[in-house]
Structures are given as structure tokens and as C-alpha cells.
SERO-632603 format. One record per residue (C-alpha): residue in one letter; residue number from 1; y, x, z. Coordinates in nm, 4 decimals, padded with zeros to 6 digits. Example, Ala and Ser with C-alpha at 12.3 -4.5 7.8 and 13.67 -1.06 7.14 Angstrom:
# SERO-632603
+------+-----+----------+----------+----------+
! code ! pos !        v !        u !        w !
+------+-----+----------+----------+----------+
!    a !   1 ! -00.4500 !  01.2300 !  00.7800 !
!    s !   2 ! -00.1060 !  01.3670 !  00.7140 !
+------+-----+----------+----------+----------+
This chain:
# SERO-632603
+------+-----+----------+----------+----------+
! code ! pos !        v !        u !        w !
+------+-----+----------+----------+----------+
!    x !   1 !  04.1403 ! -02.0078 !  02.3901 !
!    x !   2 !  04.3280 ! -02.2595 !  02.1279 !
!    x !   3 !  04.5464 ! -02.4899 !  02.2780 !
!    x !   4 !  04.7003 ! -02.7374 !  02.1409 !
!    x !   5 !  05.0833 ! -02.8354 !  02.2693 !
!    x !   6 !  05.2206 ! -03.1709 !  02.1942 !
!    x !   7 !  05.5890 ! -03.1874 !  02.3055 !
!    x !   8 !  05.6123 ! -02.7893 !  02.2354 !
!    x !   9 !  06.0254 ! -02.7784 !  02.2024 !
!    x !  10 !  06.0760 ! -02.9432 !  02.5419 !
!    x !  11 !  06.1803 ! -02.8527 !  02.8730 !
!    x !  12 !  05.8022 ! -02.7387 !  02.9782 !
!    x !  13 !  05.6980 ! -02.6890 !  02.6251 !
!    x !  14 !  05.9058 ! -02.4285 !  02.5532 !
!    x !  15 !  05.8359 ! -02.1813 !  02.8660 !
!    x !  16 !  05.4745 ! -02.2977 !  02.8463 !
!    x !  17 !  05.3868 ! -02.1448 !  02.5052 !
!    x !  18 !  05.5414 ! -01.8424 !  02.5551 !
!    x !  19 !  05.3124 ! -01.8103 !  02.8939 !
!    x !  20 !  05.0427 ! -01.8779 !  02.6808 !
!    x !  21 !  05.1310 ! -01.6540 !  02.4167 !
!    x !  22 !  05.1399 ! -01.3886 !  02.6969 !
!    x !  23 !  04.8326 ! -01.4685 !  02.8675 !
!    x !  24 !  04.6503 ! -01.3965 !  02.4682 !
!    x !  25 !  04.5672 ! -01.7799 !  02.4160 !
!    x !  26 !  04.6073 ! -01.9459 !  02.0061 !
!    x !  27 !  04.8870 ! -02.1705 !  02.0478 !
!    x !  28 !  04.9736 ! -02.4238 !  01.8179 !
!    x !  29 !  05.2910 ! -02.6286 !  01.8602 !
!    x !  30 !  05.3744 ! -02.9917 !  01.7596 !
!    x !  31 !  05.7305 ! -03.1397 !  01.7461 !
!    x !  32 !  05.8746 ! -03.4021 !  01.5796 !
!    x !  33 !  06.1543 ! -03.1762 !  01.4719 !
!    x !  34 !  06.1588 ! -02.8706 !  01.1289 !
!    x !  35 !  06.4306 ! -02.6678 !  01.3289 !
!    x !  36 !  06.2036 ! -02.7087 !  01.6753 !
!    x !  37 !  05.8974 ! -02.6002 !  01.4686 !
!    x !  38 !  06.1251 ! -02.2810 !  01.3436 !
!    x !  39 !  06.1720 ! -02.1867 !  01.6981 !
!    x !  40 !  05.8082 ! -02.2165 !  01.8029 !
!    x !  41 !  05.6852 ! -02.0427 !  01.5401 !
!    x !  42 !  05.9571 ! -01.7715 !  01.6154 !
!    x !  43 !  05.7568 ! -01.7425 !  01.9483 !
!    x !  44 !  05.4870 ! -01.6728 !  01.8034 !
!    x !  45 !  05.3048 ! -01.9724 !  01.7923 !
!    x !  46 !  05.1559 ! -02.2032 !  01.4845 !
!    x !  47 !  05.3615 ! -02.4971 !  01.4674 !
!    x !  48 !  05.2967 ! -02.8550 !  01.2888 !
!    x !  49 !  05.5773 ! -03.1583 !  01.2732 !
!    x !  50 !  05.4402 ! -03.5175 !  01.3629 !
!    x !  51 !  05.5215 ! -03.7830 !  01.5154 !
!    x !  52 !  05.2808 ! -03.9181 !  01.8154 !
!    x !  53 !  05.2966 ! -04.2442 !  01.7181 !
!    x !  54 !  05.1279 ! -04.1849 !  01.4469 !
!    x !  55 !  04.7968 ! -04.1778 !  01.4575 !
!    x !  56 !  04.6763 ! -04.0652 !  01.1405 !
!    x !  57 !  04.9130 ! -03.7949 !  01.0882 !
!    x !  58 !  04.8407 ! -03.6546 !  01.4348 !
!    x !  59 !  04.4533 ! -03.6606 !  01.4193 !
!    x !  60 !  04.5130 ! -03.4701 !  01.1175 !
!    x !  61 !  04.7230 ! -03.1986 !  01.2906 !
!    x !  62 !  04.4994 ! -03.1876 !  01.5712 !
!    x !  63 !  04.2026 ! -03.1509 !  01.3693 !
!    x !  64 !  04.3712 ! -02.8919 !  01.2116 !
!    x !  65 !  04.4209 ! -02.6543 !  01.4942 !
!    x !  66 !  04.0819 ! -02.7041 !  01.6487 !
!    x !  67 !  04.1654 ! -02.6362 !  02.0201 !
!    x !  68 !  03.9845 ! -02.6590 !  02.2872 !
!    x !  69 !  04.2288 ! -02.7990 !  02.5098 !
!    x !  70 !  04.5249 ! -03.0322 !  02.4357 !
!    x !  71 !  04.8330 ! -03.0378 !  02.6868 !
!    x !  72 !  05.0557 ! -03.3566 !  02.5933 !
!    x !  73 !  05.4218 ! -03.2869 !  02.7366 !
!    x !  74 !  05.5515 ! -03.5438 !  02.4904 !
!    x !  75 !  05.8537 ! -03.7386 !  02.6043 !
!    x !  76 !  06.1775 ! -03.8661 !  02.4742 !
!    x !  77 !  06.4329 ! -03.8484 !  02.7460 !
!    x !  78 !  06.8464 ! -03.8644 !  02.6558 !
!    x !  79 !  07.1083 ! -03.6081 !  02.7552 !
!    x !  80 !  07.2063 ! -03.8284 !  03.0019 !
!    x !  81 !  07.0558 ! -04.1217 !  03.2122 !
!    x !  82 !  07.2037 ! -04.4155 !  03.2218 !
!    x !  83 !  07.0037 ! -04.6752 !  03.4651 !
!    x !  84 !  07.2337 ! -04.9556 !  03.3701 !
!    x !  85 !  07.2219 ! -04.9601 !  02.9782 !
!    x !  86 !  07.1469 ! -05.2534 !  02.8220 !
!    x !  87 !  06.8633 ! -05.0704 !  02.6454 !
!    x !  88 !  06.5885 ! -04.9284 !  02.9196 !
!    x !  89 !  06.7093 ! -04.5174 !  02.8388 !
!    x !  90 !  06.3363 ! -04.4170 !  02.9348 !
!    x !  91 !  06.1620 ! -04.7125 !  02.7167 !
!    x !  92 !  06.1558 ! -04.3924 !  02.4435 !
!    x !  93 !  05.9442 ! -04.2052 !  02.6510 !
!    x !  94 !  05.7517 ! -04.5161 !  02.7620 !
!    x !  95 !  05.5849 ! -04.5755 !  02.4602 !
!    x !  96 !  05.4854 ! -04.2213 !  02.4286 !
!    x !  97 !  05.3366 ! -04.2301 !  02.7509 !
!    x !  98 !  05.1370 ! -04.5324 !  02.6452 !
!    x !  99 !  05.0804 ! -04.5715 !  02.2560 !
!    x ! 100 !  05.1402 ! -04.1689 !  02.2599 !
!    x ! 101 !  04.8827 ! -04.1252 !  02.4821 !
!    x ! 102 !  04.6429 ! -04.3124 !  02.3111 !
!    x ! 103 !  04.6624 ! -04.1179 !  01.9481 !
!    x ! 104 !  04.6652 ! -03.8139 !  02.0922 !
!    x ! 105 !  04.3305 ! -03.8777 !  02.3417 !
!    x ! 106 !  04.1944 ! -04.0162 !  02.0329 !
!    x ! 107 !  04.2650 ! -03.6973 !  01.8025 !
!    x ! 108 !  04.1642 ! -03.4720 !  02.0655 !
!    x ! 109 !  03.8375 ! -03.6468 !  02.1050 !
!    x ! 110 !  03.7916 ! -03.6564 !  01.6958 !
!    x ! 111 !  03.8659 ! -03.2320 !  01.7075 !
!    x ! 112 !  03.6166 ! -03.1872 !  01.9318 !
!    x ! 113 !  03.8639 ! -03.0660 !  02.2483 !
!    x ! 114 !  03.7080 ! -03.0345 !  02.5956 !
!    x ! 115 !  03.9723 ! -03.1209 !  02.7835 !
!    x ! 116 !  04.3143 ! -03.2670 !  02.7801 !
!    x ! 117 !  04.6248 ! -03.2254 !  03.0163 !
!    x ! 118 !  04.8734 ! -03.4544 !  03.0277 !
!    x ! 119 !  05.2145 ! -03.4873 !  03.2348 !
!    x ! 120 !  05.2803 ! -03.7172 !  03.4341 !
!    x ! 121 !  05.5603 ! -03.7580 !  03.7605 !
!    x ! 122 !  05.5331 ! -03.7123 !  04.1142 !
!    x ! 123 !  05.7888 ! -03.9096 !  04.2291 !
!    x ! 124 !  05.6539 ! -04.2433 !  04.1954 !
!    x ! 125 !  05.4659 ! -04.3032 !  04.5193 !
!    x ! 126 !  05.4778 ! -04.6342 !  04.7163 !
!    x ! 127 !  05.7910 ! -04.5579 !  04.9112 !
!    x ! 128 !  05.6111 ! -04.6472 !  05.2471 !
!    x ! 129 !  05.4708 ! -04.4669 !  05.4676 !
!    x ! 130 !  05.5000 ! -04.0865 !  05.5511 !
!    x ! 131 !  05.7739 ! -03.9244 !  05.3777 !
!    x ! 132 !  05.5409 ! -03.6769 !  05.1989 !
!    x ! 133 !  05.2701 ! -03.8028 !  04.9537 !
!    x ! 134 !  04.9640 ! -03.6428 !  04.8450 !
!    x ! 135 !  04.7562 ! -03.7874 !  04.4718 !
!    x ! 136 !  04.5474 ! -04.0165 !  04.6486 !
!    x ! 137 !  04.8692 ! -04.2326 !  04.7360 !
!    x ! 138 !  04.9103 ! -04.5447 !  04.5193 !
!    x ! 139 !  05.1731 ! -04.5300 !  04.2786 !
!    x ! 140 !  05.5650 ! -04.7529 !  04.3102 !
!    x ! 141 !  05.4552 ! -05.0245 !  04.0492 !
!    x ! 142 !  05.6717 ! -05.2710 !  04.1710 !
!    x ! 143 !  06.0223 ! -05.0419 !  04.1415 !
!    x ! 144 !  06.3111 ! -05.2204 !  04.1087 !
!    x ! 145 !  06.4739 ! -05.1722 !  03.7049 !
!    x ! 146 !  06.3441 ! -04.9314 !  03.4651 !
!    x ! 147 !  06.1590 ! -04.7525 !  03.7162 !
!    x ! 148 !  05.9064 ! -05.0357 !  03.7221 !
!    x ! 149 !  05.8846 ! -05.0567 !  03.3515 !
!    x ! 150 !  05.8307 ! -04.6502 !  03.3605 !
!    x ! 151 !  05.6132 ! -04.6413 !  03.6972 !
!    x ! 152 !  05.3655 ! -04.8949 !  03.4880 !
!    x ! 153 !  05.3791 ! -04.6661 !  03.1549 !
!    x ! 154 !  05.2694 ! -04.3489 !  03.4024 !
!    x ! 155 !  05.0178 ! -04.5689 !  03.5417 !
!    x ! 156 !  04.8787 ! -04.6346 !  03.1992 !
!    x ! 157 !  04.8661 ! -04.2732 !  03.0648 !
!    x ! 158 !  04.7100 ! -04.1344 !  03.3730 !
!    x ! 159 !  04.4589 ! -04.4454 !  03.3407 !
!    x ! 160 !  04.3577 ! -04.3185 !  02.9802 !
!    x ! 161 !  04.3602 ! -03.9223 !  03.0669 !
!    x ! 162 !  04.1278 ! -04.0141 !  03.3995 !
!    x ! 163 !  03.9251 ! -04.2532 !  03.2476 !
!    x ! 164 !  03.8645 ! -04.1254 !  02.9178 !
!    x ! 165 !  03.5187 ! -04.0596 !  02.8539 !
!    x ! 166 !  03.3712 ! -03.7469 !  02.6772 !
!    x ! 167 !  03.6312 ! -03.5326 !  02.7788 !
!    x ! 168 !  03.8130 ! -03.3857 !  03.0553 !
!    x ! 169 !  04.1127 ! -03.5669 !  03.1528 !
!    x ! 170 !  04.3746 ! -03.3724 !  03.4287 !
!    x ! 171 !  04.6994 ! -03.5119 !  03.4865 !
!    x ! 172 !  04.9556 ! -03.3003 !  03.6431 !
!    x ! 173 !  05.2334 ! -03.4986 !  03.8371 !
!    x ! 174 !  05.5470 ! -03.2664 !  03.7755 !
!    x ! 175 !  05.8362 ! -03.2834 !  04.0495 !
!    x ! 176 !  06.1865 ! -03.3228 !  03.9420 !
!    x ! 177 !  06.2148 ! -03.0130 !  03.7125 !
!    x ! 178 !  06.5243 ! -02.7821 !  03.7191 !
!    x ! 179 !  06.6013 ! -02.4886 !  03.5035 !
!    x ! 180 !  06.6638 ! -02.4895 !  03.1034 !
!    x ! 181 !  06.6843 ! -02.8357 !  02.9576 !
!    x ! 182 !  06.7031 ! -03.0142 !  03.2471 !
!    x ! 183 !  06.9568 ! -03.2173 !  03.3863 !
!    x ! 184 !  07.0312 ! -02.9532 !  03.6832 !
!    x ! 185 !  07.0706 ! -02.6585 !  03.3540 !
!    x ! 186 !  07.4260 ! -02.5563 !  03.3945 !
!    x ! 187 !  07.4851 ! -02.7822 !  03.0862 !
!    x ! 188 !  07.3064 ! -03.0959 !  03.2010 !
!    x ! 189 !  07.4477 ! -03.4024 !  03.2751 !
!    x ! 190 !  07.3477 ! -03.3643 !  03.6679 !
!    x ! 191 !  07.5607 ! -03.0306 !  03.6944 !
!    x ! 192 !  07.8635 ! -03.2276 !  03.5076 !
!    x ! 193 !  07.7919 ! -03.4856 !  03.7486 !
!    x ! 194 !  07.8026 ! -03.2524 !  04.0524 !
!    x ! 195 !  08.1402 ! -03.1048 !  03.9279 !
!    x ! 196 !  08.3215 ! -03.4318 !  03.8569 !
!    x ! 197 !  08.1931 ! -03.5533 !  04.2351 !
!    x ! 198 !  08.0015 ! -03.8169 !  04.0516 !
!    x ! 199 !  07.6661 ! -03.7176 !  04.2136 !
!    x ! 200 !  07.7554 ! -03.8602 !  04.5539 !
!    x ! 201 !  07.4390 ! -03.8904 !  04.9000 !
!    x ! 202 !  07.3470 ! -04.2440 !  04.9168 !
!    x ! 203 !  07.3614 ! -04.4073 !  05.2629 !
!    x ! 204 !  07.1772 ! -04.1836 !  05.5244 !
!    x ! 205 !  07.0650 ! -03.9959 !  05.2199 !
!    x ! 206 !  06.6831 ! -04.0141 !  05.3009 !
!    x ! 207 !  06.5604 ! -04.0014 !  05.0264 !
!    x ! 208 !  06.2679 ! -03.6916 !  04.9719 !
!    x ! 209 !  06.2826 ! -03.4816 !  04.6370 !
!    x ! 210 !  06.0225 ! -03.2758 !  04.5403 !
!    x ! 211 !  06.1454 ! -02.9807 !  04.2787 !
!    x ! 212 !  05.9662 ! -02.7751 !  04.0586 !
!    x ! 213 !  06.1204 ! -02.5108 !  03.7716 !
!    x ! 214 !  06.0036 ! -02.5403 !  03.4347 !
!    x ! 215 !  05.8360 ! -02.1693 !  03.4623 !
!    x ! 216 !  05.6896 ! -02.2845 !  03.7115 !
!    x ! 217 !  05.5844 ! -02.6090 !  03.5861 !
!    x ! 218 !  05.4442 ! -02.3896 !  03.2774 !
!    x ! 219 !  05.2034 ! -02.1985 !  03.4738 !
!    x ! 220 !  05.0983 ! -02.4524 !  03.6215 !
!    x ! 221 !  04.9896 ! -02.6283 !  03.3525 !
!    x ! 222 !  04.8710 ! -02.2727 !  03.2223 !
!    x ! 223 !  04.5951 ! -02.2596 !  03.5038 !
!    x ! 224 !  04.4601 ! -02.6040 !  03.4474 !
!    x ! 225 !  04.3512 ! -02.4793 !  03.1014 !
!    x ! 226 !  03.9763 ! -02.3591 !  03.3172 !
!    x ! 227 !  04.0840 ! -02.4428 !  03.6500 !
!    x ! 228 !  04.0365 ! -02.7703 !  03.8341 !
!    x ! 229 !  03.7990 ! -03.0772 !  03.8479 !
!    x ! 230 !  03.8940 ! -03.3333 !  03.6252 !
!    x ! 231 !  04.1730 ! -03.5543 !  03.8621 !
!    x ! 232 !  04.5736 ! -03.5569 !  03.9425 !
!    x ! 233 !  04.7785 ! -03.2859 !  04.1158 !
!    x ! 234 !  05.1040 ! -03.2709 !  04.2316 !
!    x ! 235 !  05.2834 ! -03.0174 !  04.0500 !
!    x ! 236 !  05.5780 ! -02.8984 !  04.2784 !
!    x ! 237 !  05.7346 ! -02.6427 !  04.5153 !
!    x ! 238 !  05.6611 ! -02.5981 !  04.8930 !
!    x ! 239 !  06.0149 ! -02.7901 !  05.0128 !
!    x ! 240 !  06.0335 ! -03.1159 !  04.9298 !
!    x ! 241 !  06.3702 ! -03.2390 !  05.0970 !
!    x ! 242 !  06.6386 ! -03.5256 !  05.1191 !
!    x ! 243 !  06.8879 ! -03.5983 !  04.9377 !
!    x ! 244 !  07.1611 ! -03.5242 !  05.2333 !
!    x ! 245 !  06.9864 ! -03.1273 !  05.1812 !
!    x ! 246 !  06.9512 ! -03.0838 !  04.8713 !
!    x ! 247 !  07.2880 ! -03.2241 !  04.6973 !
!    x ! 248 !  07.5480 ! -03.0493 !  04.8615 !
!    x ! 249 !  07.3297 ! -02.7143 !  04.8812 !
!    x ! 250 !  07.3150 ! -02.7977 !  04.4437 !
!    x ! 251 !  07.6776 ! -02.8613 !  04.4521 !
!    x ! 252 !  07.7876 ! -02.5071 !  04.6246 !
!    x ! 253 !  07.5990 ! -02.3706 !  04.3626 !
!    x ! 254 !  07.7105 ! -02.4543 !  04.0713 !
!    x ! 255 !  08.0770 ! -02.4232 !  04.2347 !
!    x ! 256 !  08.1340 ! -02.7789 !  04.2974 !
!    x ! 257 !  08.3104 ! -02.9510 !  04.5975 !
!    x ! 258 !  08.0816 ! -03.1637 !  04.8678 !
!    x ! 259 !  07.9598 ! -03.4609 !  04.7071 !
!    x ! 260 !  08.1220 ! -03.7859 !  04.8513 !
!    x ! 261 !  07.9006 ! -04.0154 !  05.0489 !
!    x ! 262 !  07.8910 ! -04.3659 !  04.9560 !
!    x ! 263 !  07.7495 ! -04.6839 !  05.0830 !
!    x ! 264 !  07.3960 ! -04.8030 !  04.9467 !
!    x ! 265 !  07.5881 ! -05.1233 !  04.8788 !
!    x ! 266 !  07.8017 ! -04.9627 !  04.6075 !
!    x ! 267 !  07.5845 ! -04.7519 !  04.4682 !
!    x ! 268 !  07.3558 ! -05.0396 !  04.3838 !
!    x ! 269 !  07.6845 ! -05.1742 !  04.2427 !
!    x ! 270 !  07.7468 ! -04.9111 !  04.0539 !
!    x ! 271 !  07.4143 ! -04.7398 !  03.9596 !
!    x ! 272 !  07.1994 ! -05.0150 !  03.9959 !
!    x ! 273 !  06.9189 ! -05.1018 !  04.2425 !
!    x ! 274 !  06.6877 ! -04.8606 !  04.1231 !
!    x ! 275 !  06.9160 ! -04.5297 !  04.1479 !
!    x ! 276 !  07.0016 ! -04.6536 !  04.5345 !
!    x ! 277 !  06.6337 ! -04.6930 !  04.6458 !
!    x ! 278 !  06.5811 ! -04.3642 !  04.4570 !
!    x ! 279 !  06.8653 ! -04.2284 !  04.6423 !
!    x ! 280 !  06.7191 ! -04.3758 !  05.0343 !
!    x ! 281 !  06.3421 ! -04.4296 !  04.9638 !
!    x ! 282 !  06.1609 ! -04.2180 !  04.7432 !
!    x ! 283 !  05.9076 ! -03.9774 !  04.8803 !
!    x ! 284 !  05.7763 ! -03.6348 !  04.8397 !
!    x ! 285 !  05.4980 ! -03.4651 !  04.7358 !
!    x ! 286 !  05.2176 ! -03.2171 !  04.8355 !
!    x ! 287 !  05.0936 ! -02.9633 !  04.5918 !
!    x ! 288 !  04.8141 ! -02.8632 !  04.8490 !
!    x ! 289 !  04.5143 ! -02.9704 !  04.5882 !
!    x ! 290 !  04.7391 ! -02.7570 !  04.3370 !
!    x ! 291 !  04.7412 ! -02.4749 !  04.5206 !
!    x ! 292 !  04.4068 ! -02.4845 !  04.6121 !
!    x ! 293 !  04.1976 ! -02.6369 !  04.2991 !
!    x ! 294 !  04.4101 ! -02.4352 !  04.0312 !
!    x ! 295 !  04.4373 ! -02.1397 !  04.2441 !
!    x ! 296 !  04.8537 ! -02.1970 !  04.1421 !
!    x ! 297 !  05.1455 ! -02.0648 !  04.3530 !
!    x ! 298 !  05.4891 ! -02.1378 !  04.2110 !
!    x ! 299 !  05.7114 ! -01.8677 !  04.1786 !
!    x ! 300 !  06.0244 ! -02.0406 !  04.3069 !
!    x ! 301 !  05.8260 ! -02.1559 !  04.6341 !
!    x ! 302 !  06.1726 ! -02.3706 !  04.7484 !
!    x ! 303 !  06.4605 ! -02.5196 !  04.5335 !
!    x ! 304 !  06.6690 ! -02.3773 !  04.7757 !
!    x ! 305 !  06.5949 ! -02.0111 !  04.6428 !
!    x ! 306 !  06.5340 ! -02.1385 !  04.2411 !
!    x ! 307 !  06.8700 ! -02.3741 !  04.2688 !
!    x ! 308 !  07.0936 ! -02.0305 !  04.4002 !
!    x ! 309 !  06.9407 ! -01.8263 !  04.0852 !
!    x ! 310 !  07.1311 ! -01.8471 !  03.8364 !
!    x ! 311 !  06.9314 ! -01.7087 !  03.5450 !
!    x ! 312 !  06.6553 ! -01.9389 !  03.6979 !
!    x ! 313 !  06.9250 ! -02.2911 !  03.6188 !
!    x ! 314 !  06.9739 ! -02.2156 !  03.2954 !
+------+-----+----------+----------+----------+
């Protein structure tokens, strides 16, 4: 099959075409970078630089490449997140998830793809309700600063992908990804974070994460090439947990001391609103319909098992 991979050099780009390399698919690559393209085409992959914003360049590359399916992984996240810049750190990625999305639904459509996958997150449910969310849950719209800005921009691209007509939209709502350019890689700013006790539980530390690795994340994505009805799935292990589990079981790992506990008072203080609510409210997710509709089992079935691998961090 040809696929087409916008967002190639990223986190899930990069394990993704070498799975479908493996699994004998045509892979062609896009980044915005010549030294990313170098390294997908060292792969083994076709690679084209463009930027997704614009359009007529990219309907030209995806034209190019003919595929039958186009997976956009595009984002533009920093090293490091900041929730209290003066300049929204995701608004980068926001616009790719909306004016992004648009060029490359659009160029897909001109090539003649079938369908289109496109990533999304799934850990922006309503924070009400049961602590464990499956995709027919409405979304947080209303989060407190950036999340709301980047809870609307989600809400936008999976609006095109689902509602896009003469092709196949599926949206695949990652979990919080760990493994090799993430923020939980052994050089990412969460690790740092962990070490310098800077990554402290929040209140009662309620919070529920849902993890996935990047491999995992990759195959994923891998089986919704000819698998699935057109729709959202959570994309994420079997263990989603709170924050009061998971942070000091990260911390032992990467050879840090407990993290500190701190009042939800100061961390709004210090964090900002949106990082505390994160931090007490935020809810799981199933991957049930993933497991069943893709036929997909991840490999790391529990963060607790991926976090204590070490090749698996990164």
C-alpha cells in the first residue's frame, strides 16, 4: 500500500515508518526539515520537504506520492512546555491542527487517497463524570488556559477528518506518549523535571493519565491503514492511573527522589490553572473500540512495565 506520512521525523513518525517499511508498505515521508528528510530516506522511505501550511506546495507533494492513505502526525510542540508563557507554547501546533488539517484533507482528496488518519489526544474529555472515558464522551472545550484554545483546535481537526466527505476520515486519540522524543525520553524536559523534584503530585493527586509508547502508538496507527469503520479511538495502554501512581513510580525510575506534594493552590500559582486541573481532574481513557475494531494490542499493555524499560524511554 502507499502511504503517505505527514509529520514523518516526529515522535510517532519516526517509529511509524519504519513499521511500515517492515510490514512491505511504499512510504513516503514529509517534513518541514532537509536533515529530517535525510534520516527518513535513510530508513528507507521517499521523503519530500513542505510546509503544511501551504497548500499548494503540499497538494503538489501529495499528488506526487499517490497514496492511498494519508496519516497526518503533524505538530509543532517545544522541548519544553511552558503553560504560563506569554505566547500560548501549543498555538504552533494549533494551527496545524486547524489550517494544517485543512491542506492536507484537501490534497489527499485532490490525489485520489481513500482514507486519511489523523492524530488527535485522548486526554481532553469533560472532566466529569467517571474517571475513565470512552470516544463517545464530549470533549473539555471549556479548559481553563491554553488547554481551551488547544481542546477547540482538536475539536476542529477531528470535525474535518469525521466529516469530510469522499473519503475516510479515522482519528486516533493518542494517550500521553512516552519513549523517544517525548518529554518522559531520558532527555526530555519531564525526566529533568523529575530529577530536579520539579514534577511534584498536585493536591490528592487524582488526576487519571492514560499512557501509550510511541511503538506502540505506531502500530496502532499501522492497523488503521484497512482496519476500522471510519470514527475516533482511543489510542492507549490498558492502565490508565493517577497522578499519586504514576509520578513517583516515573521518578524511581529514572533514579529520582519522591516528588514533593504541593497544594492545588500553589500549583495554580505557579503553573497556572490549567496544569492544576490537569494535575486533579483530567480523566482516562478506554481503548476497548481499539482493541476490538483495529484488532490492536499494545505491546507495553501498562506504563508501569514500558516506564521500568529502559530501552523502551529512550
Amino acid at each position: 500500500m502507499r502511504v503517505f506520512v505527514a509529520g514523518a521525523s516526529g515522535a510517532i513518525g519516526r517509529p511509524l515508518v519504519r513499521q511500515l517499511l517492515a510490514a512491505g508498505h511504499e512510504v513516503t515521508g514529509m517534513t518541514r526539515r532537509e536533515e529530517r528528510a535525510e534520516e527518513i530516506r535513510a530508513a528507507g522511505a521517499s521523503a519530500v520537504v513542505c510546509d503544511a501550511l501551504d497548500a499548494t506546495s503540499l497538494e503538489i507533494a501529495v499528488r506526487g506520492a499517490a497514496p492511498e492513505v494519508v496519516v497526518h502526525e503533524l505538530t509543532a510542540l517545544p522541548p519544553r512546555l511552558d503553560y504560563k508563557a506569554k505566547d500560548d507554547p501549543l498555538g504552533p501546533t494549533n494551527q496545524l491542527r486547524r489550517e494544517g488539517t485543512r491542506n492536507l484533507l484537501a490534497a489527499a482528496k485532490a490525489a485520489g487517497a481513500r482514507r486519511l488518519i489523523a492524530e488527535s489526544v485522548a486526554f481532553f474529555y469533560a472532566p466529569e463524570g467517571d474517571w475513565v472515558k470512552d470516544e463517545e464522551e464530549p470533549l473539555f472545550l471549556d479548559a481553563p488556559a491554553p488547554f481551551g484554545n488547544a481542546a477547540a483546535a482538536l475539536a476542529d481537526l477531528e470535525q474535518q477528518v469525521l466529516g469530510a466527505e469522499g473519503i475516510e476520515g479515522i482519528v486516533l486519540r493518542y494517550g500521553w506518549l512516552y519513549g523517544p522524543g517525548t518529554y518522559y525520553a531520558r532527555d526530555g524536559s519531564l525526566t529533568e523535571d523529575a530529577l530536579k523534584r520539579r514534577a511534584p503530585v498536585v493536591g490528592k493527586g487524582t488526576g487519571t493519565f492514560s499512557f501509550v509508547h510511541v511503538e506502540d502508538a505506531a502500530s496502532a496507527t499501522v492497523a488503521a491503514l484497512d482496519r476500522g469503520s471510519p470514527g475516533a479511538y482511543n489510542v492507549v495502554d490498558d492502565d490508565p492511573a493517577p497522578m499519586r501512581e504514576w509520578a513517583p513510580a516515573f521518578a524511581e525510575v529514572v533514579g529520582a527522589k519522591k516528588p514533593l506534594r504541593v497544594p492545588v493552590w500553589l500549583a495554580r500559582l505557579v503553573a497556572g490553572a490549567g496544569a492544576a486541573s490537569m494535575a486533579t481532574r483530567l480523566r482516562g481513557a478506554s481503548n476497548a473500540k481499539a482493541k476490538r475494531e483495529l484488532g490492536w494490542q499494545p505491546r507495553y499493555s501498562s506504563w508501569r512495565e514500558g516506564f521500568r524499560d529502559a530501552e523502551a524511554r529512550g
